[in-house]
N, CA and C atoms as an extended XYZ file, in Angstrom:
342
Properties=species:S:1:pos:R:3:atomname:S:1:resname:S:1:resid:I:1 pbc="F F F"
N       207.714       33.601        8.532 N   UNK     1
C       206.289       33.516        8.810 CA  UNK     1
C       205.856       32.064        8.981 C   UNK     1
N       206.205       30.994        8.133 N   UNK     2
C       205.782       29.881        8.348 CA  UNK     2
C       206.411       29.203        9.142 C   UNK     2
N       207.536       29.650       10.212 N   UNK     3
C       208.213       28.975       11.235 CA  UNK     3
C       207.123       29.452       12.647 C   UNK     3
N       206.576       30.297       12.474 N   UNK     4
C       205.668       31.377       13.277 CA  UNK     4
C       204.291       30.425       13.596 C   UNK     4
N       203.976       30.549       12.604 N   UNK     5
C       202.426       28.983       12.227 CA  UNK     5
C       202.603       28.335       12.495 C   UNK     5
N       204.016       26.929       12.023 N   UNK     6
C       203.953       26.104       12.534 CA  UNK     6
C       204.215       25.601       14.071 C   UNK     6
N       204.778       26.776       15.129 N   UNK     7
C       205.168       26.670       16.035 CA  UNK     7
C       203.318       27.074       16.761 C   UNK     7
N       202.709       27.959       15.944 N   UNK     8
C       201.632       28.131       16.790 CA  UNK     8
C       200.552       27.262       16.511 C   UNK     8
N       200.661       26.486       15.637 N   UNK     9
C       199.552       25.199       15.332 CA  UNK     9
C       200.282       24.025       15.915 C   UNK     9
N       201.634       24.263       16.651 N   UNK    10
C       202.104       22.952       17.357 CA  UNK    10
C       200.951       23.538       18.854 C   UNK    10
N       200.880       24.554       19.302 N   UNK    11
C       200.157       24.506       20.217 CA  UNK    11
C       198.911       24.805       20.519 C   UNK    11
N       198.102       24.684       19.233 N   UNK    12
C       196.856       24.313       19.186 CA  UNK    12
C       196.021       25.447       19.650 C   UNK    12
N       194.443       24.929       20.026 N   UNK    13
C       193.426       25.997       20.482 CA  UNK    13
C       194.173       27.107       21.742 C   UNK    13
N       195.108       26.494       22.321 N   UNK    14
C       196.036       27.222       23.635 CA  UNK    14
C       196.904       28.336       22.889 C   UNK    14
N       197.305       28.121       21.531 N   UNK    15
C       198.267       28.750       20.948 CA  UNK    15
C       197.259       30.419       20.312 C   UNK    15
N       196.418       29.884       19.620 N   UNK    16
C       195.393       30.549       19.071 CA  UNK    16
C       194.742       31.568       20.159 C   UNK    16
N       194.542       31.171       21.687 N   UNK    17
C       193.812       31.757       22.639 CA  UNK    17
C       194.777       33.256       22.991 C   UNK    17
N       196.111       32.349       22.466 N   UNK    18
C       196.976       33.644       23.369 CA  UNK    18
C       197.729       34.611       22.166 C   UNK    18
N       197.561       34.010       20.834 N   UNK    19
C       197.581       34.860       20.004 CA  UNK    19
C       196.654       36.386       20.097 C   UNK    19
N       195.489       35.526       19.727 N   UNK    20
C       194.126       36.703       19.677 CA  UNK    20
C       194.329       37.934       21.191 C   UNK    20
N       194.731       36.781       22.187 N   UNK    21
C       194.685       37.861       23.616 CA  UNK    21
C       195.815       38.714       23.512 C   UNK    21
N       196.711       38.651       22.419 N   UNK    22
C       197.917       39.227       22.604 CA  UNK    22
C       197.595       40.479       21.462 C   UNK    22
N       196.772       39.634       20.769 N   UNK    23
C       196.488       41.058       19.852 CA  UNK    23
C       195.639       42.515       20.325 C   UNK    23
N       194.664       41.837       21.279 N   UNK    24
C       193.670       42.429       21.675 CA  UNK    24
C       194.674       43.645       22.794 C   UNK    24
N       195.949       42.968       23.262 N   UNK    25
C       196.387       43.777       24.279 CA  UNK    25
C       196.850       45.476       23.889 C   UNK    25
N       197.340       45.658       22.000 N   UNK    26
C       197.757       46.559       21.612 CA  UNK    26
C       199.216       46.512       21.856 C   UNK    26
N       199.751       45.728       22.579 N   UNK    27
C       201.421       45.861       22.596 CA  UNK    27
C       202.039       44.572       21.856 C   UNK    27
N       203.261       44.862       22.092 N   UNK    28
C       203.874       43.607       20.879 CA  UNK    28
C       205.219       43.013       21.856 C   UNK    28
N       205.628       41.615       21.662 N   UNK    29
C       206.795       41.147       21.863 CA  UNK    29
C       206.380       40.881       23.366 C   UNK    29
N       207.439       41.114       24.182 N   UNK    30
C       206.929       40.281       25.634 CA  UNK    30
C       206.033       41.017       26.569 C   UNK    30
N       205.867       42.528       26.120 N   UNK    31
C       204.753       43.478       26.812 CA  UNK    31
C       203.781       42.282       26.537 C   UNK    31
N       203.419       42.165       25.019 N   UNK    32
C       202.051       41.550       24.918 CA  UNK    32
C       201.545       39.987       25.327 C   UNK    32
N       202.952       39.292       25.654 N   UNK    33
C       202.511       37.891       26.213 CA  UNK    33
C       202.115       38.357       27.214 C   UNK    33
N       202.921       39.397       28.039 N   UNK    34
C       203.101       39.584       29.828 CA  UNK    34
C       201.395       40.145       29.586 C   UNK    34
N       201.213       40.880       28.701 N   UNK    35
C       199.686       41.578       29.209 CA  UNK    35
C       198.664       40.354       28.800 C   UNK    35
N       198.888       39.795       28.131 N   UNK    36
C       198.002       38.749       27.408 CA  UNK    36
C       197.247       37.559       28.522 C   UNK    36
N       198.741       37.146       28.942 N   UNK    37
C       198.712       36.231       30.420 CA  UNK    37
C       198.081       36.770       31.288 C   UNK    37
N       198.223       38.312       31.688 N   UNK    38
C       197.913       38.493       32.941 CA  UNK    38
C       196.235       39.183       32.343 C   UNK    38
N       195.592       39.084       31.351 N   UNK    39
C       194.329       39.220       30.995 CA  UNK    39
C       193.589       38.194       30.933 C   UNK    39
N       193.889       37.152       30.838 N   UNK    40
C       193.674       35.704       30.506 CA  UNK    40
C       193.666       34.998       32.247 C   UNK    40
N       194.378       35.493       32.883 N   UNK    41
C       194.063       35.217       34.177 CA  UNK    41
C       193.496       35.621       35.147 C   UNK    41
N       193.326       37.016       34.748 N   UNK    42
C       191.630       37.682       35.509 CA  UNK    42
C       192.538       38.264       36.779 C   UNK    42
N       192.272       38.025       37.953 N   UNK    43
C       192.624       37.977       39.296 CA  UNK    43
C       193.476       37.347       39.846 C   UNK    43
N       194.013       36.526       38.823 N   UNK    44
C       195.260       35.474       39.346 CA  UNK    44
C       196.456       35.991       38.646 C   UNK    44
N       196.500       36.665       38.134 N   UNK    45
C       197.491       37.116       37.143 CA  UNK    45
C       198.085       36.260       35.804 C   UNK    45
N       199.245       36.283       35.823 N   UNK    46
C       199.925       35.907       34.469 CA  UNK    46
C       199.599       33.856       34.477 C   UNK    46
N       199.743       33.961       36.469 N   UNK    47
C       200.210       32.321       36.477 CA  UNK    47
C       198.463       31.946       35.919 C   UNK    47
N       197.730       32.408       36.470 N   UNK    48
C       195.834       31.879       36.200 CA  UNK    48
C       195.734       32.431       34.194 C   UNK    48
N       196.440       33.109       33.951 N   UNK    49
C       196.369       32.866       32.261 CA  UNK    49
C       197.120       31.914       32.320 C   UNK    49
N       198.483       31.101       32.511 N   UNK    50
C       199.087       30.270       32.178 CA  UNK    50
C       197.820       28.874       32.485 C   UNK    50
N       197.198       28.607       33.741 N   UNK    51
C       196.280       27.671       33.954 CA  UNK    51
C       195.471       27.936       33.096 C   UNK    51
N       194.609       28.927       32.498 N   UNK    52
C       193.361       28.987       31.997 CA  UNK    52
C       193.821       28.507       30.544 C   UNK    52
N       195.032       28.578       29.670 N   UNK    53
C       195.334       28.362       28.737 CA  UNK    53
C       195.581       26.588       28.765 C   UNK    53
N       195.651       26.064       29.723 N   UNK    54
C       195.936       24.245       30.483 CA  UNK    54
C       194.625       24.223       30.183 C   UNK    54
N       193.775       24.767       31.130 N   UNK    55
C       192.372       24.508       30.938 CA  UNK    55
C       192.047       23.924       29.565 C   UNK    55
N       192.209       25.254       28.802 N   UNK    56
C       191.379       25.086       27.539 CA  UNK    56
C       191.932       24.100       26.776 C   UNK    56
N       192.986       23.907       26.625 N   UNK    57
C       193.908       23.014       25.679 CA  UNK    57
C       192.929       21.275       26.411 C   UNK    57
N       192.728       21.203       27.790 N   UNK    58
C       191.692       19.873       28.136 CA  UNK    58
C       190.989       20.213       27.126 C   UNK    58
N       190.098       21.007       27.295 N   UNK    59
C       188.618       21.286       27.187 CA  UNK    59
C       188.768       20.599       25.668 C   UNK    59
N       189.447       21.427       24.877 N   UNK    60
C       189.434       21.227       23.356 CA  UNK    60
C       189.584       19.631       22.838 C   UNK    60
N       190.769       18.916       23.528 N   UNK    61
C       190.866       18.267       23.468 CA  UNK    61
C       189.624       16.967       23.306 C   UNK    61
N       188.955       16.747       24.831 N   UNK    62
C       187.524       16.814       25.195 CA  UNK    62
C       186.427       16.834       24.099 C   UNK    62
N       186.490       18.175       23.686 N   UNK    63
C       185.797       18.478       23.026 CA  UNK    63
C       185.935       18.039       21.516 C   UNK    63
N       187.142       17.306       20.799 N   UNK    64
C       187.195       16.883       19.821 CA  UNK    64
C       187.269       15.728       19.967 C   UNK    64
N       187.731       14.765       20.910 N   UNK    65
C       187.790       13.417       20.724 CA  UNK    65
C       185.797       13.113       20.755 C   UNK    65
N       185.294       13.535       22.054 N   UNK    66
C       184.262       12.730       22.278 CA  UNK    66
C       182.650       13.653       21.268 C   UNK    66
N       182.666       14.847       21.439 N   UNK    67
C       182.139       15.950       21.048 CA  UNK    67
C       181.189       16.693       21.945 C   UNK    67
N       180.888       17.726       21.603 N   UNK    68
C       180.410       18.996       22.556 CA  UNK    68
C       178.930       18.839       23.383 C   UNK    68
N       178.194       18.022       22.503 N   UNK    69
C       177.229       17.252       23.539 CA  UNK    69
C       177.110       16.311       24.359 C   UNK    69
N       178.293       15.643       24.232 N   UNK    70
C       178.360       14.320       25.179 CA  UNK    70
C       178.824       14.661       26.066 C   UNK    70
N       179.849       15.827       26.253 N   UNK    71
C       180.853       16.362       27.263 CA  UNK    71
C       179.642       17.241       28.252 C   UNK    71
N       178.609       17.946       27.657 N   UNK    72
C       177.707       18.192       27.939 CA  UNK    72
C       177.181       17.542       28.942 C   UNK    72
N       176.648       16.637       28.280 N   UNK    73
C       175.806       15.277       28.814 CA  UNK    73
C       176.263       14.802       30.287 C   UNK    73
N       178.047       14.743       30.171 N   UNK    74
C       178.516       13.898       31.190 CA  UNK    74
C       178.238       14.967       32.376 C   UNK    74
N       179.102       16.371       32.174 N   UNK    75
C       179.021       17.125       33.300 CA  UNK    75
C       177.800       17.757       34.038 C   UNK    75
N       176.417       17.416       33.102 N   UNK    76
C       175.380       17.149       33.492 CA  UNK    76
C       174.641       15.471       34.746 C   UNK    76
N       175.122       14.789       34.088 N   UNK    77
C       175.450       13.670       35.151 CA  UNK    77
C       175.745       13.655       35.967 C   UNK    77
N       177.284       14.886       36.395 N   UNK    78
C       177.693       14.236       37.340 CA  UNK    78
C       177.239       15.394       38.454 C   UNK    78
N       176.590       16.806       37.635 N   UNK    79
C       175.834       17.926       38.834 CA  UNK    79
C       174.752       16.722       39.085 C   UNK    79
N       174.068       16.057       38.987 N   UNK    80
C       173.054       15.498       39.647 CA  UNK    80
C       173.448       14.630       40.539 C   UNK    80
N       174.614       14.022       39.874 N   UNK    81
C       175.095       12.629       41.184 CA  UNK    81
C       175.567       13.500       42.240 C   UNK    81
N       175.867       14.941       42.333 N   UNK    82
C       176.593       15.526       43.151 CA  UNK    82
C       175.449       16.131       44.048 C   UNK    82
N       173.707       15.784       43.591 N   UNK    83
C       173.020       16.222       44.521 CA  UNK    83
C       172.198       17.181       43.842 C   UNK    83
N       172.715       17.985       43.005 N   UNK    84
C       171.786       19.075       42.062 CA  UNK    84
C       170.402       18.228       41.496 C   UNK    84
N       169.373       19.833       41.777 N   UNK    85
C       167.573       19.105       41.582 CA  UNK    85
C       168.244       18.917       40.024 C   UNK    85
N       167.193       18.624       39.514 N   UNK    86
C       166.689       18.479       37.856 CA  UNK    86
C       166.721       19.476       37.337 C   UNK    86
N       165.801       20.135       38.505 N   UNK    87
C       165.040       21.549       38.108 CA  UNK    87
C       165.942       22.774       38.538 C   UNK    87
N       167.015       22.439       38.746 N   UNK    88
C       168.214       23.611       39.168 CA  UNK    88
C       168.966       23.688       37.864 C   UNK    88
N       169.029       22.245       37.501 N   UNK    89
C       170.008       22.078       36.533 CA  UNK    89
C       169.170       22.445       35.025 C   UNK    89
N       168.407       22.556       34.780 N   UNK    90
C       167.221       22.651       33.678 CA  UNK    90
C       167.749       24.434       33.820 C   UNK    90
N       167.613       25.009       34.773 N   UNK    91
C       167.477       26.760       35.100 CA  UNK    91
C       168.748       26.997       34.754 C   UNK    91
N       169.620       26.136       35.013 N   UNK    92
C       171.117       27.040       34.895 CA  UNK    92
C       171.205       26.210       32.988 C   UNK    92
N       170.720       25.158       32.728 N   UNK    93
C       170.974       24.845       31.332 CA  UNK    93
C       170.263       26.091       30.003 C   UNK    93
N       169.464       26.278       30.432 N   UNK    94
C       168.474       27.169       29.419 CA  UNK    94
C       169.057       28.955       29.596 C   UNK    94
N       170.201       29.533       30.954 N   UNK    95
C       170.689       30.083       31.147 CA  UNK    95
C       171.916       30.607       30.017 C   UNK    95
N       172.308       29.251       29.644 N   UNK    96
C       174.159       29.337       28.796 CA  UNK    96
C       173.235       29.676       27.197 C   UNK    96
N       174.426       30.719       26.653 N   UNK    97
C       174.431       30.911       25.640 CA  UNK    97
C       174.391       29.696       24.393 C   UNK    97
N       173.231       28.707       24.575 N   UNK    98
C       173.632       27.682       23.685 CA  UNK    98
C       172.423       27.691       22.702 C   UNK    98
N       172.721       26.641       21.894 N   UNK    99
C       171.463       26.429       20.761 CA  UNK    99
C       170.038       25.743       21.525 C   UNK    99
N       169.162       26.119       21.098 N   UNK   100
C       167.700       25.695       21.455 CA  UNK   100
C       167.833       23.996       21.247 C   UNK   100
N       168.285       23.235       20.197 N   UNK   101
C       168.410       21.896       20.409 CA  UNK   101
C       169.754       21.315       21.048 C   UNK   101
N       170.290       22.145       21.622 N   UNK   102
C       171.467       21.319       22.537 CA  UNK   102
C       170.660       21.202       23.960 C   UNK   102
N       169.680       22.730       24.102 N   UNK   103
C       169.118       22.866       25.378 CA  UNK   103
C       168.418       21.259       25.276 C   UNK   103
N       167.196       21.288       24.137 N   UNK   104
C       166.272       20.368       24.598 CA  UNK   104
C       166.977       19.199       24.489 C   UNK   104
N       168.394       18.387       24.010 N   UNK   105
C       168.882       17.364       24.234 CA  UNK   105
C       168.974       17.561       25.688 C   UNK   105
N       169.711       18.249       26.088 N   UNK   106
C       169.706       18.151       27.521 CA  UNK   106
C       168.955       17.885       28.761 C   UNK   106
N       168.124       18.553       28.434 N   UNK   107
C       166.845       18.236       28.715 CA  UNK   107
C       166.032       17.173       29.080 C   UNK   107
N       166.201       16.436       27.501 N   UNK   108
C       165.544       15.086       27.415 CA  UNK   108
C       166.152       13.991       28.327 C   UNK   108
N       167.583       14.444       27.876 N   UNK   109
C       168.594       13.307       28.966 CA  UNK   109
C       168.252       13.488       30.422 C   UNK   109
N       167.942       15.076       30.930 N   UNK   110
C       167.324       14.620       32.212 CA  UNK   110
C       166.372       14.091       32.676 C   UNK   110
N       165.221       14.170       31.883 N   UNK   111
C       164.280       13.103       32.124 CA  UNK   111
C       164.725       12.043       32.037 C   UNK   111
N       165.472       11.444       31.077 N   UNK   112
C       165.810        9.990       31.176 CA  UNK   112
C       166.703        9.541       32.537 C   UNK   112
N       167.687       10.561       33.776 N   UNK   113
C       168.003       10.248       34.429 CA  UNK   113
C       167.438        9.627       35.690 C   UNK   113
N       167.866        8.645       36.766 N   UNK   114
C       167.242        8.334       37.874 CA  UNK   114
C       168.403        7.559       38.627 C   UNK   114
């Protein structure tokens, strides 16, 4: 068991993603990676779970060095440098399942943009 852990805390939030998806699948051993992957990849199959699990392992990463509002912050920056109104980006921010003061940080930072 503890050769099991430590091999799945060598691979982090990626390791954890495909645990849980493997549980959720009801099968065990390589049925459940093979179904796990190819649930995790939607429409792309096994290879788009293999990317989406890349994905997240960034994201987390990301998300612990700098933290979850700044990462916020930036990809908010850069929909505007890319041309997005204020007021597009305000509609799709108040949209995401987030906390009422992450919204209004966000927020505020867009007013402060120009």
């Amino acid at each position: 068991m503890d050769k099991v852990v430590d091999k799945i805390a060598a691979l982090g939030v990626p390791g954890l993603i495909l645990l849980v998806a493997m549980a959720v699948t009801g099968w065990t051993g390589a049925a459940a990676i093979t179904a796990a992957l190819a649930m995790l990849g939607g429409p792309f199959g096994m290879l788009g779970g293999i990317a989406v699990l890349g994905i997240m392992g960034l994201i987390s990463q990301g998300i612990a060095q700098y933290g979850f509002p700044e990462i916020f912050k930036a990809v908010v920056d850069q929909l505007y440098k890319n041309g997005m109104s204020k007021e597009s980006i305000k509609r799709e921010v108040n949209s995401y399942p987030i906390s009422r003061d992450l919204k209004d940080q966000i927020s505020n930072h867009l007013e402060e943009l120009d």
